[in-house]
Residue frames relative to the residue before (quaternion, step in Angstrom):
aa qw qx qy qz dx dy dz
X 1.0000 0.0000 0.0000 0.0000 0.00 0.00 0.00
X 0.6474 -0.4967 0.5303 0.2300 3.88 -1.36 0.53
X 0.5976 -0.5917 0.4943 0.2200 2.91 -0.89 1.11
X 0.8971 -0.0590 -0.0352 0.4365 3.31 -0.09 -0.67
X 0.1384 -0.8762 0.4362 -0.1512 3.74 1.27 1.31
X 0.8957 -0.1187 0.0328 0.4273 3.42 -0.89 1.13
X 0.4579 0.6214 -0.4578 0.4410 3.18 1.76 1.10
X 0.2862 -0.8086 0.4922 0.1482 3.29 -1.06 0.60
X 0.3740 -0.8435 0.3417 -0.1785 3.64 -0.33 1.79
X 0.2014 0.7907 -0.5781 0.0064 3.88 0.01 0.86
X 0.3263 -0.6896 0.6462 -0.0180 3.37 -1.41 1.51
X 0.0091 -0.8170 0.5612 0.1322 3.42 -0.66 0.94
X 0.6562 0.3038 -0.3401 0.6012 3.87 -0.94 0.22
X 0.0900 0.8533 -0.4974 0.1281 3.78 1.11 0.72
X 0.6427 0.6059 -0.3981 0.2477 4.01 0.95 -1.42
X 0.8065 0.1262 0.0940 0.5699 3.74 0.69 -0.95
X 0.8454 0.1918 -0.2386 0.4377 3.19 -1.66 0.37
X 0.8756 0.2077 0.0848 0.4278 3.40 -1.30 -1.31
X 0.6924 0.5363 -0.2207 0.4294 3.14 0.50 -1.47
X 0.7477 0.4136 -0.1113 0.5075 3.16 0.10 -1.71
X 0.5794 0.6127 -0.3098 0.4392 3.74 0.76 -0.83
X 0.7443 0.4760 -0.0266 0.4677 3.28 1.23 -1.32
X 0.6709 0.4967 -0.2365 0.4972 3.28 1.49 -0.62
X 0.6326 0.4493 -0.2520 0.5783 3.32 1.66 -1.10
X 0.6052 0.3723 -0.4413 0.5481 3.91 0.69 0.44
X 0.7885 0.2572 -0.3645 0.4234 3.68 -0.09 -0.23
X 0.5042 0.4237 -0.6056 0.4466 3.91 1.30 0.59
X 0.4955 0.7160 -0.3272 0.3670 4.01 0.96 -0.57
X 0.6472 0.6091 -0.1516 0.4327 3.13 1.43 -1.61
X 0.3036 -0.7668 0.2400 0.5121 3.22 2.09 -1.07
X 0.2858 0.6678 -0.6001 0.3350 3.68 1.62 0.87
X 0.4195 -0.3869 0.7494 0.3357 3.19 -2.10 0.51
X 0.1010 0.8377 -0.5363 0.0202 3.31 -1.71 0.89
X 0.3849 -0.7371 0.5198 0.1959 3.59 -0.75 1.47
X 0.2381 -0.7526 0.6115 0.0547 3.25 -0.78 1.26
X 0.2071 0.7826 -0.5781 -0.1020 3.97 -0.29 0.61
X 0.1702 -0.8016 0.5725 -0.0289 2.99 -1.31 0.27
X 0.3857 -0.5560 0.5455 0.4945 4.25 -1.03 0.12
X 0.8237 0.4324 -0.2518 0.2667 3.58 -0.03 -0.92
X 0.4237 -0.7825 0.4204 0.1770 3.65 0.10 1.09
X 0.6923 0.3862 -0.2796 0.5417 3.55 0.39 -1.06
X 0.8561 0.1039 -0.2888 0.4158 3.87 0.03 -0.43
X 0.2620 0.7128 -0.4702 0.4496 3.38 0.97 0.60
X 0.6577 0.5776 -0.1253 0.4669 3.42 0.68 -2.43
X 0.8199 0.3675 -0.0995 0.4277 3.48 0.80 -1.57
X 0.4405 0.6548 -0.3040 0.5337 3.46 1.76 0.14
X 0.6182 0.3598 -0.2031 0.6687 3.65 0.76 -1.23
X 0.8299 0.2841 -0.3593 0.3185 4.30 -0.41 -0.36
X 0.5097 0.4860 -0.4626 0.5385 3.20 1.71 0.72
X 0.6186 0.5638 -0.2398 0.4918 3.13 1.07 0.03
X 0.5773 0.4475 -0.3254 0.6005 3.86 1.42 -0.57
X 0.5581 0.6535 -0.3400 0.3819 3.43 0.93 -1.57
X 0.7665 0.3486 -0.2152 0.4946 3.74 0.39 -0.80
X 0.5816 -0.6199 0.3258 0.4140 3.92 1.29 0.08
X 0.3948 0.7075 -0.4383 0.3891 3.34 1.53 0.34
X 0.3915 -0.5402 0.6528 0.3588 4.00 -1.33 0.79
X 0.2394 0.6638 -0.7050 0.0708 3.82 -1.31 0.27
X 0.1209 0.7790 -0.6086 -0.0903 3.23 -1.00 0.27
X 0.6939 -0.6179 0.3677 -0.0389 3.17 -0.80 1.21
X 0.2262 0.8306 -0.4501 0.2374 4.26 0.61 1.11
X 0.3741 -0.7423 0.5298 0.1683 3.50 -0.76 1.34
X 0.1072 0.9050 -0.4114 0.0132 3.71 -0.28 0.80
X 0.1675 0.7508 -0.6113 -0.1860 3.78 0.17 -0.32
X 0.1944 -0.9622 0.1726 0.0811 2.90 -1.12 1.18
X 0.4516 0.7593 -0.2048 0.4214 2.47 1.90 1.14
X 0.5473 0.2943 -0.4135 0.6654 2.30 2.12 1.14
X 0.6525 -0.7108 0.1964 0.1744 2.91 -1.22 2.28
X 0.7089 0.4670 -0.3443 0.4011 3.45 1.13 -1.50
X 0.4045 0.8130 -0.2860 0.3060 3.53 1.33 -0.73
X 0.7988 0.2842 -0.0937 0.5219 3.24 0.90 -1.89
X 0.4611 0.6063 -0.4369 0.4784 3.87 1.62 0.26
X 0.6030 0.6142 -0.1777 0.4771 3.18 1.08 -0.87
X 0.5455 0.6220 -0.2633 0.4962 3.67 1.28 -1.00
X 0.7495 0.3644 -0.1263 0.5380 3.35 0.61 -1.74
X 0.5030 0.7084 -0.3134 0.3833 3.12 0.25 -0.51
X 0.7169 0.2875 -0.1141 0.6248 3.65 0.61 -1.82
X 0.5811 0.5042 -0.4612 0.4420 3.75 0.45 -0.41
X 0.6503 0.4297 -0.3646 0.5094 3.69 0.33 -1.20
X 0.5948 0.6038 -0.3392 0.4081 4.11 0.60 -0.89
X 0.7859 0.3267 -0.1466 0.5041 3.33 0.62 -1.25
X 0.8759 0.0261 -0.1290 0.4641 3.52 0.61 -0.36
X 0.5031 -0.7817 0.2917 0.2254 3.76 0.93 1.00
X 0.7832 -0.0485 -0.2298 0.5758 3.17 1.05 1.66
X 0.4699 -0.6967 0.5398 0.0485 3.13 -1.96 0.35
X 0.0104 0.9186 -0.3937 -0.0338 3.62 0.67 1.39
X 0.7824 0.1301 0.0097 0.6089 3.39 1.66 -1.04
X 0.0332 0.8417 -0.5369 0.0470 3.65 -0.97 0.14
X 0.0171 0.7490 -0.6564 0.0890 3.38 -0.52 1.21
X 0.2368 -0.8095 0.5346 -0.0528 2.86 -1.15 1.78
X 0.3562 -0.8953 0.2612 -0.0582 3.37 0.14 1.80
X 0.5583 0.7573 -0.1486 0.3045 3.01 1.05 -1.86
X 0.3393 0.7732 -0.4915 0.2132 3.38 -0.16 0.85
X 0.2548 -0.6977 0.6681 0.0450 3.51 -1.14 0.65
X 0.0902 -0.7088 0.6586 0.2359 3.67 -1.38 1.02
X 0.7331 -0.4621 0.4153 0.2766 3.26 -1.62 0.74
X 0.4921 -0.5760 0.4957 0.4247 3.46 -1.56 0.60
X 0.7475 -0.5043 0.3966 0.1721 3.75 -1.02 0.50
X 0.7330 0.6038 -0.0519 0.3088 3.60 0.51 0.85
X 0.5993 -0.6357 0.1666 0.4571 3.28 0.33 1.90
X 0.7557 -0.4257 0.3638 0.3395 3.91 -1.57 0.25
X 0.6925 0.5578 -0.1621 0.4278 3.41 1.19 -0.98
X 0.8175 0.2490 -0.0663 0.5151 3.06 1.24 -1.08
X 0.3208 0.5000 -0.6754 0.4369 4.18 0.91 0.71
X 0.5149 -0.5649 0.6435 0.0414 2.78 -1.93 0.75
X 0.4526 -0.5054 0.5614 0.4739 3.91 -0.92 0.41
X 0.6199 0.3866 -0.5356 0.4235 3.92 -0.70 -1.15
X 0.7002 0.1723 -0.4615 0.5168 4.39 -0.34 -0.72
X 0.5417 0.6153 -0.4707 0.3263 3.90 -0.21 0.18
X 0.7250 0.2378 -0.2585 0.5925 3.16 0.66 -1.39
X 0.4567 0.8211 -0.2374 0.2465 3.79 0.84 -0.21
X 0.5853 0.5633 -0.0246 0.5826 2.59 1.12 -1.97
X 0.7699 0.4332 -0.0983 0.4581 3.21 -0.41 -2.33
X 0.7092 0.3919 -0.4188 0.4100 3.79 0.31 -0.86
X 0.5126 0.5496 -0.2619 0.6054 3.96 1.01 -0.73
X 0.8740 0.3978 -0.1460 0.2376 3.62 -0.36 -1.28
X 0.7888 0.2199 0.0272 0.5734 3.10 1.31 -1.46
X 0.5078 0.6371 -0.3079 0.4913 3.58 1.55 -1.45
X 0.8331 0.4551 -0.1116 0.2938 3.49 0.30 -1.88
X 0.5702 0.5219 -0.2547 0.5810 3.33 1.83 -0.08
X 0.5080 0.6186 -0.4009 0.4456 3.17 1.19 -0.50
X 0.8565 0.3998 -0.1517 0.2890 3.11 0.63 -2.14
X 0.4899 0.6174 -0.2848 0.5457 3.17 1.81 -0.14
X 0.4537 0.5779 -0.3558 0.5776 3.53 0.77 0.01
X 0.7860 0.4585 -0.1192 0.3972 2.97 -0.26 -1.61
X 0.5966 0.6319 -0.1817 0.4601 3.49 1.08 -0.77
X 0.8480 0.1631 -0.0538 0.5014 2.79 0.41 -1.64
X 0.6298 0.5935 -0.4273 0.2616 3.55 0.77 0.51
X 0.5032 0.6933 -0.3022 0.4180 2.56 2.19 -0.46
X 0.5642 0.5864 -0.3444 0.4682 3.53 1.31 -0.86
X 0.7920 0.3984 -0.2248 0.4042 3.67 0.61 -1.54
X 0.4696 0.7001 -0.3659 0.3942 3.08 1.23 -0.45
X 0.6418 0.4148 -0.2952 0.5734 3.86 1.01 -1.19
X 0.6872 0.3608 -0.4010 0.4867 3.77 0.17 -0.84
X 0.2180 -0.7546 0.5716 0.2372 3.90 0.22 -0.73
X 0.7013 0.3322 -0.4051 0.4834 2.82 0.47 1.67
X 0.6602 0.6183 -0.4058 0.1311 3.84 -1.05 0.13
X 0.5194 -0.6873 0.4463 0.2422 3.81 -0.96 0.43
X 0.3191 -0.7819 0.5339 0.0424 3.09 -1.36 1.07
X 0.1685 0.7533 -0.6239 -0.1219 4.04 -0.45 -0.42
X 0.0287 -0.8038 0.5788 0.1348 3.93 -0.87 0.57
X 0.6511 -0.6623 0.3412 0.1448 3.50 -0.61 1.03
X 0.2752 0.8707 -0.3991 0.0827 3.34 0.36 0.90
X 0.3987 -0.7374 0.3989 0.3717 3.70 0.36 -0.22
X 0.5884 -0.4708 0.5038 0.4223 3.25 -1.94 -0.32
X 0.3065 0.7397 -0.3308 0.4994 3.47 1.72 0.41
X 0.7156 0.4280 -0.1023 0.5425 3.45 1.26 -1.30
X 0.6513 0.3974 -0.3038 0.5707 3.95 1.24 -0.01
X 0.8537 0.2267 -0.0815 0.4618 3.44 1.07 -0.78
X 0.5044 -0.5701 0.4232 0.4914 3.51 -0.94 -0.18
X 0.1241 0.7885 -0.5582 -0.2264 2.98 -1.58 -1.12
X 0.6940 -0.6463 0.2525 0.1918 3.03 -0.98 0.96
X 0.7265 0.1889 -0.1117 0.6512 3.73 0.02 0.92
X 0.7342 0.5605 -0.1351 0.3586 3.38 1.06 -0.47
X 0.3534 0.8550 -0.2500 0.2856 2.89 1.85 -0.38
X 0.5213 0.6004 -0.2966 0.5289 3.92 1.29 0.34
X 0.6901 0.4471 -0.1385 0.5519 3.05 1.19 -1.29
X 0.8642 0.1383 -0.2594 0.4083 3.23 0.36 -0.54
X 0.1369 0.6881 -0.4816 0.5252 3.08 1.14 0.89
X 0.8121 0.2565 -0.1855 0.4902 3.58 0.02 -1.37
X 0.6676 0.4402 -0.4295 0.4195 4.07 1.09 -0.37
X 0.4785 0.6034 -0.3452 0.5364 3.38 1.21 -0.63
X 0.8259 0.1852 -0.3002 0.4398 3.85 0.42 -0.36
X 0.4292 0.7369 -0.3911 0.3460 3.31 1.53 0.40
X 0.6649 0.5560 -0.1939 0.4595 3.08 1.88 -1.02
X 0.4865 0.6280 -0.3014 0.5272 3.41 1.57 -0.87
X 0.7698 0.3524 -0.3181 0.4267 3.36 0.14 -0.78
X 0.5710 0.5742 -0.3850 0.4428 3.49 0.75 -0.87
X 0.5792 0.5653 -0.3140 0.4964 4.05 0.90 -1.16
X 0.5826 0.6592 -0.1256 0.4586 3.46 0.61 -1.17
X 0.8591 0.1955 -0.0473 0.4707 3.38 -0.13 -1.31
X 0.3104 0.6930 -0.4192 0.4977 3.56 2.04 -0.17
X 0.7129 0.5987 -0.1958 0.3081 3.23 0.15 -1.78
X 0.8407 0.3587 -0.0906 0.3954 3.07 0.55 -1.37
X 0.6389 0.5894 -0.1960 0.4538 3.45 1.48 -0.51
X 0.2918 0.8311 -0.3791 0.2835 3.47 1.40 -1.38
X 0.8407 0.2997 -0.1010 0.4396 3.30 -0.36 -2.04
X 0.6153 0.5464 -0.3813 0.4212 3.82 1.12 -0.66
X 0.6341 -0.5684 0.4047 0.3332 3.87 1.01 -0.08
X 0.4257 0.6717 -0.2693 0.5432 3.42 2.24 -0.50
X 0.0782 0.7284 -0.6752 -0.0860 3.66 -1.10 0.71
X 0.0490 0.8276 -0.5542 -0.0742 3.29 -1.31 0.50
X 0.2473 0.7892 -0.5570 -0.0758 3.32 -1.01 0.80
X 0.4336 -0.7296 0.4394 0.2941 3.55 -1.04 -0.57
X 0.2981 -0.7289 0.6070 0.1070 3.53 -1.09 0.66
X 0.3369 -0.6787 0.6458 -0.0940 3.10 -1.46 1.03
X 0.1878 -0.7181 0.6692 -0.0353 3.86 -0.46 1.62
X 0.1277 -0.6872 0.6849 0.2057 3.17 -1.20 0.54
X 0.8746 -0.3363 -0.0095 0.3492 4.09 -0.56 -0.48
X 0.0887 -0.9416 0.3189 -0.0616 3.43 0.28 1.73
X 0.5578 -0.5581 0.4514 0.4167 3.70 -0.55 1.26
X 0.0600 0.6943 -0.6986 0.1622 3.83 0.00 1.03
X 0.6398 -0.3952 0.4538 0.4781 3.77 -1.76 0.01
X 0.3522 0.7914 -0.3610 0.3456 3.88 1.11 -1.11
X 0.8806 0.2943 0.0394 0.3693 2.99 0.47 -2.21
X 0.4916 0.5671 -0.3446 0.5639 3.30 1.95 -0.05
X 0.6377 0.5025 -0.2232 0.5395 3.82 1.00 -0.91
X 0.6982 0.3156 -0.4627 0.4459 3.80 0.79 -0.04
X 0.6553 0.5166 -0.3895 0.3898 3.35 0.92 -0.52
X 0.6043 0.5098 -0.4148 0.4504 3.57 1.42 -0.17
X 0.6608 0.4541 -0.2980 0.5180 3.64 0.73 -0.37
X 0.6805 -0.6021 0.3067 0.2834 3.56 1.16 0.75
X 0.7461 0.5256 -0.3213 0.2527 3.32 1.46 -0.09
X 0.3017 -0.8549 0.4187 -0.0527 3.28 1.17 2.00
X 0.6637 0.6224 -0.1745 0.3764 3.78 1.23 -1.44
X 0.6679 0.5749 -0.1859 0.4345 2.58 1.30 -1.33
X 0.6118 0.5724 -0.2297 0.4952 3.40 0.87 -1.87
X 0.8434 0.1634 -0.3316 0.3899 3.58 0.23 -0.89
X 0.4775 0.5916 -0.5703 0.3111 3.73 0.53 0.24
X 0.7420 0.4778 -0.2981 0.3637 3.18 1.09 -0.76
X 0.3618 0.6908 -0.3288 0.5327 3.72 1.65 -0.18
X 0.7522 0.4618 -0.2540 0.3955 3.52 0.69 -1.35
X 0.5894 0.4122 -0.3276 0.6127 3.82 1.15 -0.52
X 0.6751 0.4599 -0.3374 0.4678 3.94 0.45 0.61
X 0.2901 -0.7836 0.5436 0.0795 3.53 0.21 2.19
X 0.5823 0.4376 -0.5445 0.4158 3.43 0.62 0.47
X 0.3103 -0.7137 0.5173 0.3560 3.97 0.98 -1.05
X 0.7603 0.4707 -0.1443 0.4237 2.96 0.49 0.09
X 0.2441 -0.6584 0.5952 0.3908 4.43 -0.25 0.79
X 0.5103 -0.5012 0.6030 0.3533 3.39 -2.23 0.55
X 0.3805 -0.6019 0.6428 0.2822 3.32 -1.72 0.30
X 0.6786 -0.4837 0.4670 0.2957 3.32 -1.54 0.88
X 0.5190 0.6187 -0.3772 0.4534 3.82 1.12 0.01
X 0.6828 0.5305 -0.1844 0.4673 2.87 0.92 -1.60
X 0.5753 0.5973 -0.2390 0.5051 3.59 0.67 -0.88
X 0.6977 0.4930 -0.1921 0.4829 3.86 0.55 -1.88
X 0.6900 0.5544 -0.3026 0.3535 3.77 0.95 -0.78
X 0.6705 0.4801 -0.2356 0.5142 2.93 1.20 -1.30
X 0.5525 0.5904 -0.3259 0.4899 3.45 0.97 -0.38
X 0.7521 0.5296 -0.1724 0.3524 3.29 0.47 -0.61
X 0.5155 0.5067 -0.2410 0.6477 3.28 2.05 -1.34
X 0.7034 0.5162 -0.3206 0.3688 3.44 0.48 -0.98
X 0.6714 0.3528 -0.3376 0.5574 4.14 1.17 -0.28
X 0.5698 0.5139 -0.4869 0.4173 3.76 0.87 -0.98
X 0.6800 -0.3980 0.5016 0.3573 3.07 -2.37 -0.13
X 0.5347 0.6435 -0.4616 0.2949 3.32 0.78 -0.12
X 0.7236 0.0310 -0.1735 0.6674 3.98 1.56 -0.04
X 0.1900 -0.7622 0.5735 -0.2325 2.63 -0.14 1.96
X 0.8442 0.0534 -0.2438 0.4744 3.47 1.00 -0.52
X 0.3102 0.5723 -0.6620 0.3715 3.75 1.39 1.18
X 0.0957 0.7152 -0.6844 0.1045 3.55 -1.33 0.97
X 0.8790 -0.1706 -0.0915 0.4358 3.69 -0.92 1.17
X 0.2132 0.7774 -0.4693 0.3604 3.09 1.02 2.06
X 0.4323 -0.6726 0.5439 0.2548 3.27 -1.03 0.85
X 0.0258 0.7881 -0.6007 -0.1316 3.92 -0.64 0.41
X 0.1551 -0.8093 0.5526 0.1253 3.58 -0.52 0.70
X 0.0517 -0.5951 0.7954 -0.1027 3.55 -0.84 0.77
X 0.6048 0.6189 -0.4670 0.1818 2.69 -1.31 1.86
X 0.8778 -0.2655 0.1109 0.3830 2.70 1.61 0.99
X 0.1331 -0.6012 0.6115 0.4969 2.97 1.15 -1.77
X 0.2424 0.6490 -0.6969 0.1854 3.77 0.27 0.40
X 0.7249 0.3953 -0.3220 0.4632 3.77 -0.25 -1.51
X 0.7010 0.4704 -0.3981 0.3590 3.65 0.20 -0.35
X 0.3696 0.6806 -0.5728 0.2685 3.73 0.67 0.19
């Protein structure tokens, strides 16, 4: 039997990379799965590559840093397919570039409202749902951003760093309800991102950053979608407000 059979699954940041990576493993797995997303047109075209192959998916414009928005998310999922077993909350913006002194509030409330806000409200959302059935799995999306610093970056990982807090937190309190949550942490993954620097020539870049990875090599959005997947199935049943890192061995230097 499938990992995650005749379960029903919402993936946010669902159109590309991670997301979509993550949605197209847990329809495989044999969940029906709500793919949302801000961007309608490749969202839409995310979920009919997904029907096209005989997968259930169904497709939900969301941004989720606005709250009533992501009620609205859950909501049409539970409608269309009459519950809420798993949910990996994806969505993420990186910050504008730029020392401590000089980010700006607008990428702050930006960032954080997307990064950290939108994970909140997705929580909140979906716990209400699992909360009536008394039972289902979370994973929230945090990075190797969220164990470590980084330079210029300090917004961003700010908001993955509280991505993990909250996940610890809401662990705690769920446990006994039959609810697990934890979160996972990518380190550097062949994303579109990473197709778009190498188109703008920045080849130098890409591989300097390869070189600080004792594996050599960036993870693939598979690699990422799997662990994701082990992490909602019965197969960890008793991993609950755990940090999983995929990355390489990066964080371990």
């Amino acid at each position: 039997m499938r990992q995650m059979e005749n379960k029903v699954v919402l993936v946010t940041g669902a159109a590309r990379g991670i997301g979509y990576a993550a949605a197209k493993a847990f329809a495989e797995a044999g969940a029906s799965v709500a793919l949302a997303d801000s961007d309608s047109d490749l969202v839409n075209k995310a979920a009919e590559r997904l029907t096209s192959s005989g997968h259930k998916a169904l497709a939900i414009v969301c941004d989720v840093s606005d709250d009533a928005q992501v009620k609205d998310m859950v909501d049409k999922t539970v409608e269309a397919f009459g519950r809420l077993d798993a949910a990996y909350n994806n969505a993420a913006i990186q910050n504008v570039l730029a020392d401590a002194a000089d980010q700006t509030i607008e990428d702050f409330d930006k960032v954080t409202g997307i990064n950290l806000r939108g994970v909140w409200s997705c929580v909140k959302y979906e716990l209400q749902q699992m909360r009536k059935q008394g039972n289902g799995a979370i994973v929230n999306c945090s990075s190797i951003g969220g164990i470590l610093g980084g330079a210029q970056r300090g917004t961003y990982h700010a908001a993955k760093h509280g991505v993990i807090g909250l996940t610890k937190s809401a662990a705690l309190e769920y446990a006994s309800l039959g609810i697990r949550i934890n979160s996972i942490c990518p380190g550097v993954i062949h994303t579109p991102m990473v197709d778009k620097m190498m188109e703008g020539g920045q080849q130098d870049v890409l591989d300097a950053m390869i070189a600080t990875v004792p594996a050599k090599r960036l993870g693939q959005p598979e690699e990422i979608a799997s662990a994701v997947v082990w992490l909602c199935s019965d197969a960890a049943s008793f991993v609950i407000g755990h940090t999983l890192v995929v990355d390489g061995g990066y964080s371990i230097q």
